[in-house]
Residue frames as a rotation matrix with the C-alpha (Angstrom) as fourth column:
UNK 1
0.577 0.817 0.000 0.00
0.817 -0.577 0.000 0.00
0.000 0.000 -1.000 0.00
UNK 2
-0.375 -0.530 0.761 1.08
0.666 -0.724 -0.176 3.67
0.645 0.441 0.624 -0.85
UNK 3
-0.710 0.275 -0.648 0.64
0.159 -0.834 -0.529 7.02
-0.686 -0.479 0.548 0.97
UNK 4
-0.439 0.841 0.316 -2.69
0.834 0.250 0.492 8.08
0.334 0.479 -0.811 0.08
UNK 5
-0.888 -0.400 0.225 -3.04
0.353 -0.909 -0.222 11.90
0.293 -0.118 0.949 -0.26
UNK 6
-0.025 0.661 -0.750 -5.65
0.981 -0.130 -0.147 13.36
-0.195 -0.739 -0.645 2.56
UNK 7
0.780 0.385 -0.493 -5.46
0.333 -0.923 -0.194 17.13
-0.530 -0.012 -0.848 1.87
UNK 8
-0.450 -0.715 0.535 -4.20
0.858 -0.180 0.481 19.48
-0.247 0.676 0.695 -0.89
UNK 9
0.650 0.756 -0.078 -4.71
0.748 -0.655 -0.108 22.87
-0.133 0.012 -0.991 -1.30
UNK 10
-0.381 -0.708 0.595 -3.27
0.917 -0.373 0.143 25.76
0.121 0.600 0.791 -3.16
UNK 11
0.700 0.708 0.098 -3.67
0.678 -0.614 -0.406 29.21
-0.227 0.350 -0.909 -3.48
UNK 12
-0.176 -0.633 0.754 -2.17
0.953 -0.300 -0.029 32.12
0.245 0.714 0.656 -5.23
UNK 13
0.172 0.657 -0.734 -2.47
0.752 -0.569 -0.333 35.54
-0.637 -0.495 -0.591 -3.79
UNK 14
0.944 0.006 -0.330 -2.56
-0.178 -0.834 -0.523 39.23
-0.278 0.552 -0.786 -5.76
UNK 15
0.601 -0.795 -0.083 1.17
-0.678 -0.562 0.474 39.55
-0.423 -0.228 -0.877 -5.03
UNK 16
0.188 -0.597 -0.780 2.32
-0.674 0.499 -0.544 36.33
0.714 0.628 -0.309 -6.69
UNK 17
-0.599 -0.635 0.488 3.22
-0.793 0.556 -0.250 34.62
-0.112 -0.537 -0.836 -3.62
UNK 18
-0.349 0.219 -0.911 2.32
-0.614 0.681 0.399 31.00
0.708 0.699 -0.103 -3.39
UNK 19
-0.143 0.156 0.977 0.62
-0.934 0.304 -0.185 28.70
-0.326 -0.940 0.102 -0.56
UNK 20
-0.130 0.240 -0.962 0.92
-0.683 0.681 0.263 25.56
0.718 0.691 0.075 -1.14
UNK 21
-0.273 -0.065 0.960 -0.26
-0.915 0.324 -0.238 22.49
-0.296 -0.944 -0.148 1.27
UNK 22
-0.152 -0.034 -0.988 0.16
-0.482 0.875 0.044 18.52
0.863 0.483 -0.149 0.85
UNK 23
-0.351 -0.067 0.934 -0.62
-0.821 0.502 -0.273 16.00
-0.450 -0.862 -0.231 3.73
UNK 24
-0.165 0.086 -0.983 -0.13
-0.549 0.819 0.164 12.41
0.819 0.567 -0.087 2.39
UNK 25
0.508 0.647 0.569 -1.39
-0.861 0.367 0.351 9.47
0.019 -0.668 0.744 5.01
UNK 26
-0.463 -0.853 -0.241 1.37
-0.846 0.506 -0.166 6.68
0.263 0.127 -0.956 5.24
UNK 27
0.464 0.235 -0.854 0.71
-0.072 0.971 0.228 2.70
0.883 -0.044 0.468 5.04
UNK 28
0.562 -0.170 -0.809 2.96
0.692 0.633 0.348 2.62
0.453 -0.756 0.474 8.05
UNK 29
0.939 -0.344 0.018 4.42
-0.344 -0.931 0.120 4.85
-0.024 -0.119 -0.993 10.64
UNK 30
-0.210 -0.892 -0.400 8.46
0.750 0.115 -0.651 4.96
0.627 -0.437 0.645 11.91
UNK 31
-0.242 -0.439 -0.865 10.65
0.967 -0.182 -0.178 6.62
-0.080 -0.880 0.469 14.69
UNK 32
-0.884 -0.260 -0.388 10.61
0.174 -0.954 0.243 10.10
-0.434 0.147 0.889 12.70
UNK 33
-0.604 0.779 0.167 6.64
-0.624 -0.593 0.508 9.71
0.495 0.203 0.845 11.74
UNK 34
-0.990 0.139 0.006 4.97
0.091 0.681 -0.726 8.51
-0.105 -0.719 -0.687 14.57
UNK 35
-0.594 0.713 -0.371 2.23
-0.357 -0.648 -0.673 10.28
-0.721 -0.267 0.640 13.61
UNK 36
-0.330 0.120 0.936 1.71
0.485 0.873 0.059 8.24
-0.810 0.473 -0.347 10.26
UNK 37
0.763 0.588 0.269 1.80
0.524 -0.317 -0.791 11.27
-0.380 0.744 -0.550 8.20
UNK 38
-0.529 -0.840 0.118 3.93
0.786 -0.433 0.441 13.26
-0.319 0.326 0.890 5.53
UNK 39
0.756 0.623 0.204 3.31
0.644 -0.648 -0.408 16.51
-0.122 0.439 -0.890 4.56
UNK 40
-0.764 -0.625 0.159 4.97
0.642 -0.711 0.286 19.84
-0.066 0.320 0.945 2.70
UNK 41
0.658 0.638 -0.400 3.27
0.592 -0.767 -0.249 22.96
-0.466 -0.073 -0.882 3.71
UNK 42
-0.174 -0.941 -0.290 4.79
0.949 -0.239 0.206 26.09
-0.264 -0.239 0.935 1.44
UNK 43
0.506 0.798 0.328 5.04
0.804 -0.299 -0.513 29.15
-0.312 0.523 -0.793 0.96
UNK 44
-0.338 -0.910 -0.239 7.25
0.381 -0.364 0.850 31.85
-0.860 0.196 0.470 -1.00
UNK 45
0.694 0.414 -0.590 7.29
-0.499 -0.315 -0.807 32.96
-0.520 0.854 -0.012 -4.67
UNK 46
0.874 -0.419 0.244 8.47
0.485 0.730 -0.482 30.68
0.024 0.540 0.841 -7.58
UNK 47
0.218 -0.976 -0.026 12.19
0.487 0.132 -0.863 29.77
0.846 0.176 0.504 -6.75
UNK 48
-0.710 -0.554 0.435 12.06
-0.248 -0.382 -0.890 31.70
0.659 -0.740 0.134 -3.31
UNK 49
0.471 0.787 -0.400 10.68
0.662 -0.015 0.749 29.82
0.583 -0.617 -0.528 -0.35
UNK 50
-0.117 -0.368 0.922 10.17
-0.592 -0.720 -0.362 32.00
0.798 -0.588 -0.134 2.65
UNK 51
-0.246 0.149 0.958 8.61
-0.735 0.616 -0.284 29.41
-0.632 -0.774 -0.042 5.22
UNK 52
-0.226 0.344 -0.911 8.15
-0.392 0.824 0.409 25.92
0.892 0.450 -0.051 4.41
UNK 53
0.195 0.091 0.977 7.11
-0.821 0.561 0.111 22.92
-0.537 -0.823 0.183 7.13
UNK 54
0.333 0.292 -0.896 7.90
-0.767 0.637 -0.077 19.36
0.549 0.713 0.437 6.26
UNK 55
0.407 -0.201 0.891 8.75
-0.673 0.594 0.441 15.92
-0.618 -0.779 0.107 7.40
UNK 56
0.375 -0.460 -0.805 11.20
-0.727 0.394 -0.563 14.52
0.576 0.796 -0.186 4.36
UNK 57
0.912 -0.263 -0.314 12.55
0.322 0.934 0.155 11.17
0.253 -0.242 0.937 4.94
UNK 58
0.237 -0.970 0.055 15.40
0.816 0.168 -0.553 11.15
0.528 0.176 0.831 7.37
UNK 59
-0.338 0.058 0.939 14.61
-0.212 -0.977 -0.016 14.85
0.917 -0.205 0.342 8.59
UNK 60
-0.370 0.767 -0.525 11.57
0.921 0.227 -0.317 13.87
-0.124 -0.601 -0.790 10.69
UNK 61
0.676 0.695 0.244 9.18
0.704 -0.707 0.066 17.44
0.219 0.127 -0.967 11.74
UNK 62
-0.222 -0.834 -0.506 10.67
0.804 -0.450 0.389 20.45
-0.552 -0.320 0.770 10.80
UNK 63
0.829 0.352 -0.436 10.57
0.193 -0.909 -0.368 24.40
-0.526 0.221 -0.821 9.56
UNK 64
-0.340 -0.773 0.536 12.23
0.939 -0.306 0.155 26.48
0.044 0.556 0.830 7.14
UNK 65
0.895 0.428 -0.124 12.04
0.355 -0.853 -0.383 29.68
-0.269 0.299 -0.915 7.41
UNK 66
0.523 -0.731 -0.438 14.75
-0.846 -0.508 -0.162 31.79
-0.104 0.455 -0.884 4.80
UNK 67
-0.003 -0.733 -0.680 17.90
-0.569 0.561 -0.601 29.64
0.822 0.385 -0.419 5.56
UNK 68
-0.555 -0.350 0.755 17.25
-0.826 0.339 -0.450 28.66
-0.098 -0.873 -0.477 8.73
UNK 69
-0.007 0.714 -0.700 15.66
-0.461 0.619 0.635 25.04
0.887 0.327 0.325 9.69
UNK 70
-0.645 -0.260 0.719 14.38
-0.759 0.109 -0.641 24.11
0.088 -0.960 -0.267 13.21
UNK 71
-0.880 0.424 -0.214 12.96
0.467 0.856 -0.222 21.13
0.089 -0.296 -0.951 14.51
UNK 72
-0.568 0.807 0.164 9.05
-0.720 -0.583 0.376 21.29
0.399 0.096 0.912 14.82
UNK 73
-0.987 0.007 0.158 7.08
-0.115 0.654 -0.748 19.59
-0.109 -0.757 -0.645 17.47
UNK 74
-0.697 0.648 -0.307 4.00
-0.177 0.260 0.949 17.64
0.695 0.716 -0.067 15.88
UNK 75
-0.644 0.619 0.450 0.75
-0.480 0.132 -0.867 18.01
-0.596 -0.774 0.212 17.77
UNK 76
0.100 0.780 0.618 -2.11
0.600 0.448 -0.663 17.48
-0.794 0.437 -0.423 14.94
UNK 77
0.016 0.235 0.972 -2.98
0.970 -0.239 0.042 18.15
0.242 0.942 -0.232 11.47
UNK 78
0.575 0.446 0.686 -4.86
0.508 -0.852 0.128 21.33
0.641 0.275 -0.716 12.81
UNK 79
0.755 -0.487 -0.440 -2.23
0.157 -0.517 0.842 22.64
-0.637 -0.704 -0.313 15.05
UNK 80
-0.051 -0.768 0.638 0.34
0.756 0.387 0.527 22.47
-0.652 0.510 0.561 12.19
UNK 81
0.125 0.411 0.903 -2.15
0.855 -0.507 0.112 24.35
0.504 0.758 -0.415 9.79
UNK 82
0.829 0.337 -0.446 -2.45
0.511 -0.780 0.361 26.71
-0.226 -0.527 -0.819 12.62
UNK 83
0.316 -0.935 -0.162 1.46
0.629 0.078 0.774 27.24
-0.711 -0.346 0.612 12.84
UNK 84
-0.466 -0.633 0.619 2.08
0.839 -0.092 0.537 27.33
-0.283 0.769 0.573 9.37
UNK 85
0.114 0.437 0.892 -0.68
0.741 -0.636 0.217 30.26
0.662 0.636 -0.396 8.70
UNK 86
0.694 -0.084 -0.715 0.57
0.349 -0.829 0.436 32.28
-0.630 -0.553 -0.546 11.87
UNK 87
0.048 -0.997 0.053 3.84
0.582 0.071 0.810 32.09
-0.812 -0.008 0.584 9.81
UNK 88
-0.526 0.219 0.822 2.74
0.830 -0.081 0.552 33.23
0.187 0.972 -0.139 6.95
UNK 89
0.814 0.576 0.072 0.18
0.494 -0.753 0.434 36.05
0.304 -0.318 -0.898 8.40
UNK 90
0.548 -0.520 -0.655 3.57
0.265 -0.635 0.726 37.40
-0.794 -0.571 -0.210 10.23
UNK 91
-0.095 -0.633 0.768 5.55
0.833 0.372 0.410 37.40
-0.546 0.678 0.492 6.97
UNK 92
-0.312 0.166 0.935 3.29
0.897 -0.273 0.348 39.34
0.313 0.948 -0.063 4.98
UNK 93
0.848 0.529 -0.045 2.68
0.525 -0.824 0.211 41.92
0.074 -0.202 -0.977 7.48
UNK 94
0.024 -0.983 -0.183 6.55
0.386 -0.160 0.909 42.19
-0.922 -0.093 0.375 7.66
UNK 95
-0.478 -0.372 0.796 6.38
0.876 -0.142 0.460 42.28
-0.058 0.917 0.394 3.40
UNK 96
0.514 0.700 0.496 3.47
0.644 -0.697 0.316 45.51
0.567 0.157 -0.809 3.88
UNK 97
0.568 -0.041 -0.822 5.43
0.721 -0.456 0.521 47.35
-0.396 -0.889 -0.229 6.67
């Protein structure tokens, strides 16, 4: 059995930037997805991310934000979403200031 993709959602805002969100469902968990999911939350403009989340093989849960990348402590789906759109909401009031 394959991962078996549970939520996807895009959007595109005035400014060009990009939101993109993937959350795939895994046949089986491990050490680094206990949770039994993968996912790639991003957002940026094409060729520049500014924040990403993800959980790439090998990585386990983690953030990008610019160049940096910090570990990211998985509660749920919606606590993630939450995260990733605080991240985003600060960003763009940073890009308007």
């Amino acid at each position: 059995m394959s991962a078996q993709l549970i939520f996807r959602d895009k959007y595109i805002y005035a400014d060009g930037a990009i939101r993109e969100m993937i959350i795939w469902h895994l046949p089986d968990t491990d050490n680094l997805r206990p949770h039994g999911l993968k996912y790639r939350l991003y957002y940026g403009f094409p060729g520049k991310c500014l924040v990403r989340h993800d959980n790439e093989r090998g990585k386990g849960d983690h953030r990008h934000k610019g160049d940096r990348e910090t570990s990211y402590s998985f509660i749920s789906v919606e606590q993630l979403l939450q995260d990733f759109k605080a991240d985003i909401e600060r960003l763009r009031g940073e890009q308007h200031e």
